[in-house]
N, CA, C and O atoms as CSV, one atom per row, in Angstrom:
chain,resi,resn,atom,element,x,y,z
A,1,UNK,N,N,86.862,100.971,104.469
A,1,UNK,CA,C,87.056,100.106,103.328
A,1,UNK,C,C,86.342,98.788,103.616
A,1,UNK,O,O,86.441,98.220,104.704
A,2,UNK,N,N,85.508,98.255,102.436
A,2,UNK,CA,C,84.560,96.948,102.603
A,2,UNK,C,C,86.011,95.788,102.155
A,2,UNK,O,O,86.895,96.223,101.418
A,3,UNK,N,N,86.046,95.051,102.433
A,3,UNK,CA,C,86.324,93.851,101.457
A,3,UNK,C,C,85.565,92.679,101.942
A,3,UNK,O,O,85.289,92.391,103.107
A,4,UNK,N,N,85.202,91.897,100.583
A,4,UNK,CA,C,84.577,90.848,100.365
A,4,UNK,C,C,84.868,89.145,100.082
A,4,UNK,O,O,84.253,88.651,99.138
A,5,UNK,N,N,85.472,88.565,100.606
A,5,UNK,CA,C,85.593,87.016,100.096
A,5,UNK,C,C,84.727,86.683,99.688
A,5,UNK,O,O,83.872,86.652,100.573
A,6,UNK,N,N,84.197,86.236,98.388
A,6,UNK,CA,C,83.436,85.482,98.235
A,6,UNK,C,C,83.814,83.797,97.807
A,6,UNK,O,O,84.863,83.428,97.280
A,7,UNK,N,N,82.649,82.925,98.195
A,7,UNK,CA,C,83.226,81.491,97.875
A,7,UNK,C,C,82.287,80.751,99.275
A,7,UNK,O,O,81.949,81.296,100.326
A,8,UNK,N,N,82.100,79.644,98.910
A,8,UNK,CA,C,80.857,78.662,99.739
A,8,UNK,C,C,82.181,78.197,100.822
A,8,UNK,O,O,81.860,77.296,101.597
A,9,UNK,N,N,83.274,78.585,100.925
A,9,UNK,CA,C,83.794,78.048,102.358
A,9,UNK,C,C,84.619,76.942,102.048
A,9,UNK,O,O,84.936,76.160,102.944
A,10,UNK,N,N,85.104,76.742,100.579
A,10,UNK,CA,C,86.492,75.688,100.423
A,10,UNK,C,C,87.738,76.191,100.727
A,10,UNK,O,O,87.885,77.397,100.925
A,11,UNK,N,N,89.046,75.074,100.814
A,11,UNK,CA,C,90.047,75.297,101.558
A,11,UNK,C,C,90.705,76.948,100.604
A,11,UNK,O,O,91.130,77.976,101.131
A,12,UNK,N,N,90.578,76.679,99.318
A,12,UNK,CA,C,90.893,78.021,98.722
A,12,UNK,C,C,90.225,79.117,99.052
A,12,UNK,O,O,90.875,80.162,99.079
A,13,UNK,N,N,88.870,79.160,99.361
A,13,UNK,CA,C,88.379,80.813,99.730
A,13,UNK,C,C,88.660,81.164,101.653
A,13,UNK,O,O,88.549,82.246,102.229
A,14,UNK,N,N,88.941,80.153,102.089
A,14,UNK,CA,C,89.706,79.829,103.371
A,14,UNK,C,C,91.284,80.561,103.896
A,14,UNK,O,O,91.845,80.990,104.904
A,15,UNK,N,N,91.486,80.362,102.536
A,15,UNK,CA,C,93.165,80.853,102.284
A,15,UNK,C,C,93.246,81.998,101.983
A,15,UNK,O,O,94.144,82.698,102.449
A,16,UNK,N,N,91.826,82.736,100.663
A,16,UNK,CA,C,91.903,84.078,100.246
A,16,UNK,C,C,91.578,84.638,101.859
A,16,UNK,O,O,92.400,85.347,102.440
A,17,UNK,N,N,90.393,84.262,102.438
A,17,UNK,CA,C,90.020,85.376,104.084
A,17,UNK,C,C,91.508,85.201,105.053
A,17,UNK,O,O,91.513,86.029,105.963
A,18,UNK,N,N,92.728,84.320,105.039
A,18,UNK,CA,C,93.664,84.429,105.567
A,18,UNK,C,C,94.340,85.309,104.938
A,18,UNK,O,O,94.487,86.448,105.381
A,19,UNK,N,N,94.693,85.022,104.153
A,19,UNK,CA,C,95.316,86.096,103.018
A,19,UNK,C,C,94.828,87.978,102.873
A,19,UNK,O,O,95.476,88.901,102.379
A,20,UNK,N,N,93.676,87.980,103.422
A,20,UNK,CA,C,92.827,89.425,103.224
A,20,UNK,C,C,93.210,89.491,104.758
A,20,UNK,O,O,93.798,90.558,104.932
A,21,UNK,N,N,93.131,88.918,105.708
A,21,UNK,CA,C,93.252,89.377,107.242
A,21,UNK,C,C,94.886,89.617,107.201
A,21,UNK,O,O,95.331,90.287,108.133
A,22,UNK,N,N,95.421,89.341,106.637
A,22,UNK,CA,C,97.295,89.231,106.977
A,22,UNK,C,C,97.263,90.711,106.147
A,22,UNK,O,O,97.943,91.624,106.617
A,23,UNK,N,N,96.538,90.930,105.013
A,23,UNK,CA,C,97.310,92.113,104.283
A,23,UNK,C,C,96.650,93.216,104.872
A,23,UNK,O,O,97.175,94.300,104.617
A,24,UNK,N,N,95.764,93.237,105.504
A,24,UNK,CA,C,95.077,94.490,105.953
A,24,UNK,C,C,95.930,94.674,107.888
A,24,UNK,O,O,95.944,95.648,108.641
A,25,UNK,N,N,96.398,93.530,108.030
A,25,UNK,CA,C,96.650,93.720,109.789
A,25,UNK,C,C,98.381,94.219,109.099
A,25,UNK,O,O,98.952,95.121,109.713
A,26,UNK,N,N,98.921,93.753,108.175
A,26,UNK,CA,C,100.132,94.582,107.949
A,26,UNK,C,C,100.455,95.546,106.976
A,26,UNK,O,O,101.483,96.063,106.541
A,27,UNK,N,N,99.268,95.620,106.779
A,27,UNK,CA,C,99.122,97.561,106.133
A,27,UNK,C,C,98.748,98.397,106.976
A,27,UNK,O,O,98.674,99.585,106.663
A,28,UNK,N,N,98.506,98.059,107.935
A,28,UNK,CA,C,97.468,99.161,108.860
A,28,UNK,C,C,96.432,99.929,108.228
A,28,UNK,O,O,96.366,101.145,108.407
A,29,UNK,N,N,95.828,99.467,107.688
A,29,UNK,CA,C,94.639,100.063,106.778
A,29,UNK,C,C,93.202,99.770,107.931
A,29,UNK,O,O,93.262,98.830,108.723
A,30,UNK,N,N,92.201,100.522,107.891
A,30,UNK,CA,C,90.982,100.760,108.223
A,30,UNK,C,C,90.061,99.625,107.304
A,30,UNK,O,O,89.411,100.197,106.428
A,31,UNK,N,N,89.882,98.147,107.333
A,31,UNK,CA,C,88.980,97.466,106.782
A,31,UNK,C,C,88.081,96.369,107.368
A,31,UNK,O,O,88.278,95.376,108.070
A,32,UNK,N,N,87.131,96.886,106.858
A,32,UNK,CA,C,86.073,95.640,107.184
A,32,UNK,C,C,85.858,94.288,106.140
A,32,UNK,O,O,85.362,94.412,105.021
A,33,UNK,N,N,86.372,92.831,106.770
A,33,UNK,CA,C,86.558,91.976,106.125
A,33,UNK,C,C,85.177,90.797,106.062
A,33,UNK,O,O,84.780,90.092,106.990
A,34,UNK,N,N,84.695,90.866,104.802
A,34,UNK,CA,C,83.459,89.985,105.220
A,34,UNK,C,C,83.614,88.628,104.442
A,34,UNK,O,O,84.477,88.466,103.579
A,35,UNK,N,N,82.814,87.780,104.772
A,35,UNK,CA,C,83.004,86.477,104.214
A,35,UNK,C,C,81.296,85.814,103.471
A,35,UNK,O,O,80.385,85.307,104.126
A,36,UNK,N,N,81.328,86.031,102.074
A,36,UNK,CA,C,79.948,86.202,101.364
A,36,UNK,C,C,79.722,84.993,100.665
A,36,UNK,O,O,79.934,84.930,99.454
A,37,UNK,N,N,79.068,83.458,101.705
A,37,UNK,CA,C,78.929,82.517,100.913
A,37,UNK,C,C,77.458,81.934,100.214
A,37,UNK,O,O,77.197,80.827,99.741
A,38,UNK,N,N,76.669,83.104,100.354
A,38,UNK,CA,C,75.623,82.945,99.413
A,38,UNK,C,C,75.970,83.180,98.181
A,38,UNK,O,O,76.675,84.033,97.641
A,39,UNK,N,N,74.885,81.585,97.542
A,39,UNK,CA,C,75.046,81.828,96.164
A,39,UNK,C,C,74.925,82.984,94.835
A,39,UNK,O,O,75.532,83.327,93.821
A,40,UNK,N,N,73.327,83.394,95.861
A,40,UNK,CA,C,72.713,84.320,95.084
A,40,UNK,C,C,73.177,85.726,95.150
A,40,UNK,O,O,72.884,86.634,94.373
A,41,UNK,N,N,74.066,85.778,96.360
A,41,UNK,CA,C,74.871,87.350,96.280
A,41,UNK,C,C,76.285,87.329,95.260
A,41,UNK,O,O,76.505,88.289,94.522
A,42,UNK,N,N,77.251,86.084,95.304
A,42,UNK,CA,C,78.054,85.700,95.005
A,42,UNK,C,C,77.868,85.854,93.010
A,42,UNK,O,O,78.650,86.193,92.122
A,43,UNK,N,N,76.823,85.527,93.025
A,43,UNK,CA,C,76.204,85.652,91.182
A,43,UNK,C,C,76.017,86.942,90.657
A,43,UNK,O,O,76.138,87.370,89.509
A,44,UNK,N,N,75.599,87.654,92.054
A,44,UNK,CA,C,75.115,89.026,91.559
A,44,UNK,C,C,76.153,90.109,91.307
A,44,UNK,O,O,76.118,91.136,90.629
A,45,UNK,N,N,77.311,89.414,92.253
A,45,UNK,CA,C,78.624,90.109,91.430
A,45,UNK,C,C,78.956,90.016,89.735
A,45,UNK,O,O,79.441,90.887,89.012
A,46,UNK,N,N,78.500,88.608,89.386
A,46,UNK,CA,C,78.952,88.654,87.775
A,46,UNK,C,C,79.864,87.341,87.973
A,46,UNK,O,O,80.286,86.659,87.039
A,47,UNK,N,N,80.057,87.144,89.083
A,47,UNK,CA,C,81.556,85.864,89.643
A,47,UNK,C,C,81.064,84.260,88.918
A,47,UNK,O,O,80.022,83.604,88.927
A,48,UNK,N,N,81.649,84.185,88.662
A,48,UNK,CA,C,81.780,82.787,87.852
A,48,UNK,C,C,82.586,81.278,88.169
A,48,UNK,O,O,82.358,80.112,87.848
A,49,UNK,N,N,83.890,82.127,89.160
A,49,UNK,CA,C,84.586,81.142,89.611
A,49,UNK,C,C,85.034,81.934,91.256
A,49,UNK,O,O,85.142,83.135,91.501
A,50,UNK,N,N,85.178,81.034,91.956
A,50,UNK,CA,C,85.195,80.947,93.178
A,50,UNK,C,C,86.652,80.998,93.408
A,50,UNK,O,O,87.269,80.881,92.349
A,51,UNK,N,N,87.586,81.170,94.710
A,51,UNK,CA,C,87.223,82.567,95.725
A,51,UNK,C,C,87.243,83.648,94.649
A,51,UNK,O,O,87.833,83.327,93.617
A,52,UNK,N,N,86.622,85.068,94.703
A,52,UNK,CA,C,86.626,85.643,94.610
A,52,UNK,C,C,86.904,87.010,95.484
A,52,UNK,O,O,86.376,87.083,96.594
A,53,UNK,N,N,87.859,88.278,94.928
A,53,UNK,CA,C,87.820,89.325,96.435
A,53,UNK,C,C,86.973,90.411,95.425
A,53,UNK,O,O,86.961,90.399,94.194
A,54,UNK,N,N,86.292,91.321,96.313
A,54,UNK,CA,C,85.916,92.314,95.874
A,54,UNK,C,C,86.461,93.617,96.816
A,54,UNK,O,O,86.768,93.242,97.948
A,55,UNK,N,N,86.585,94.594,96.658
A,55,UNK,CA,C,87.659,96.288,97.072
A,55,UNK,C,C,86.853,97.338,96.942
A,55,UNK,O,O,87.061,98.171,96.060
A,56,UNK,N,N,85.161,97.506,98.358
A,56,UNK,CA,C,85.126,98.647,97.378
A,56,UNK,C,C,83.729,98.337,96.492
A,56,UNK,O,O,83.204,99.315,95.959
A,57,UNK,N,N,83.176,97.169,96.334
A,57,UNK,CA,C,82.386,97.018,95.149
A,57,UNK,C,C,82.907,96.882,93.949
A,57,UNK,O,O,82.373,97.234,92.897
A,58,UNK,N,N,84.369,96.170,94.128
A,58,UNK,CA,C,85.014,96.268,92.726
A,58,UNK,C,C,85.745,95.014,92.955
A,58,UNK,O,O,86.649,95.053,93.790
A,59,UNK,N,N,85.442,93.644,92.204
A,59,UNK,CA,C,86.267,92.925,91.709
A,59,UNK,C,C,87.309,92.946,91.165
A,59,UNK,O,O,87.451,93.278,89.988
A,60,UNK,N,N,88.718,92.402,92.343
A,60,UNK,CA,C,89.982,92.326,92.183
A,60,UNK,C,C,90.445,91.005,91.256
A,60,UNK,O,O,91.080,90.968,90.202
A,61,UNK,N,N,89.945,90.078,91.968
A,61,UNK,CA,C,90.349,89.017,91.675
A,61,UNK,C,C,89.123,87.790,91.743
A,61,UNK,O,O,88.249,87.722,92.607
A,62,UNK,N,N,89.367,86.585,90.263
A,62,UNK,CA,C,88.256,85.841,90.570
A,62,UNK,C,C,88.858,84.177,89.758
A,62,UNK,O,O,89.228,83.812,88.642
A,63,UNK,N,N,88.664,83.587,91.073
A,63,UNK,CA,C,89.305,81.665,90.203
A,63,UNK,C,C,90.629,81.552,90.292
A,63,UNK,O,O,91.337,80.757,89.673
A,64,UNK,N,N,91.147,82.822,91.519
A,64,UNK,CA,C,92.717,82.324,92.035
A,64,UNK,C,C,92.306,83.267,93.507
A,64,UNK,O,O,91.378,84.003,93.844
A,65,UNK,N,N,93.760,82.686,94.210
A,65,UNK,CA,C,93.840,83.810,95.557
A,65,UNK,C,C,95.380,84.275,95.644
A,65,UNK,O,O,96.432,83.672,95.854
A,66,UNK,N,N,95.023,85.698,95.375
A,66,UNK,CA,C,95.992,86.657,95.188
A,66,UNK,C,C,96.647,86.432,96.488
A,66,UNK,O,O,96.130,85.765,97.384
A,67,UNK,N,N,97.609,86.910,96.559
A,67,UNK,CA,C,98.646,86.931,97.591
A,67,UNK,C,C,98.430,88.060,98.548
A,67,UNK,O,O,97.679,89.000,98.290
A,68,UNK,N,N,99.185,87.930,99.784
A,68,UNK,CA,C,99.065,89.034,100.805
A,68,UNK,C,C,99.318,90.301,100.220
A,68,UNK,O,O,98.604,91.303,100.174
A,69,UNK,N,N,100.480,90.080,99.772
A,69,UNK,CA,C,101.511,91.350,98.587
A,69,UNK,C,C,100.365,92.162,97.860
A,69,UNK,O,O,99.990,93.327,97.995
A,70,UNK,N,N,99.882,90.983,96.923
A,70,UNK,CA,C,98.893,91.738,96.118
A,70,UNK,C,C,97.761,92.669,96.648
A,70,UNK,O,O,97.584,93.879,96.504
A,71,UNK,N,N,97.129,91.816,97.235
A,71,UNK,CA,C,95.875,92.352,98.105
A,71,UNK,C,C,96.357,93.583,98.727
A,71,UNK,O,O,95.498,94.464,98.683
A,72,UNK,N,N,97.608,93.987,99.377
A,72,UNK,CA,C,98.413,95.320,100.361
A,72,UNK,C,C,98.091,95.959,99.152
A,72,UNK,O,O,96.963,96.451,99.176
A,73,UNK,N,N,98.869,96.154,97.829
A,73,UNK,CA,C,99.070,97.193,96.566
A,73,UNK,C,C,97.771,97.757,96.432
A,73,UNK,O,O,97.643,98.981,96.460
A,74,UNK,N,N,96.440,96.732,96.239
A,74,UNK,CA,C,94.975,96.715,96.068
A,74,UNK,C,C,94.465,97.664,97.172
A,74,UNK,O,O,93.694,98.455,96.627
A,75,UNK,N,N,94.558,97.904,98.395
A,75,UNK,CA,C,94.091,98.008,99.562
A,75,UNK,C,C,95.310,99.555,100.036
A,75,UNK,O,O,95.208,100.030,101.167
A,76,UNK,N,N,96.411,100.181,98.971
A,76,UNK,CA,C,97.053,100.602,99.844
A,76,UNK,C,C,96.919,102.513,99.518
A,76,UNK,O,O,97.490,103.308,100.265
C-alpha cells in the first residue's frame, strides 16, 4: 500500500504524516508512507488545498487532516 502526504511541509501537513504513521503502526498494515512536497506533483493530483492524503492513487482527503481513526477505516 502507497500513501501519500501531500503539502510544502506546514505544521498541518506535519500533523497529517504523524497522523498517517500512527494509523498504519496501529493497524498493522503493510504501507509505504511518502511525503510529496512538490508543487508540480501535488497539482497533478487535481489538489487545490493542502495537506492532502492520497490511498492507492486515490484521494482521501484534501484542506483538512483526517484523524488516525479515519485514515485506519481508509487503510483497513
Amino acid at each position: 500500500m502507497k500513501i501519500e502526504v501531500l503539502g510544502m511541509g506546514c505544521p498541518k501537513c506535519r500533523m497529517l504524516y504523524a497522523n498517517a504513521q500512527r494509523a498504519v503502526r496501529e493497524s498493522g498494515v503493510d504501507a509505504e508512507i511518502i511525503k510529496v512536497e512538490d508543487i508540480a506533483e501535488i497539482t497533478g493530483y487535481g489538489v487545490m488545498m493542502t495537506p492532502a492524503l492520497v490511498i492507492d492513487g486515490k484521494i482521501k482527503a484534501s484542506g483538512r487532516i483526517p484523524t488516525p481513526d479515519e485514515i485506519k477505516a481508509w487503510i483497513s
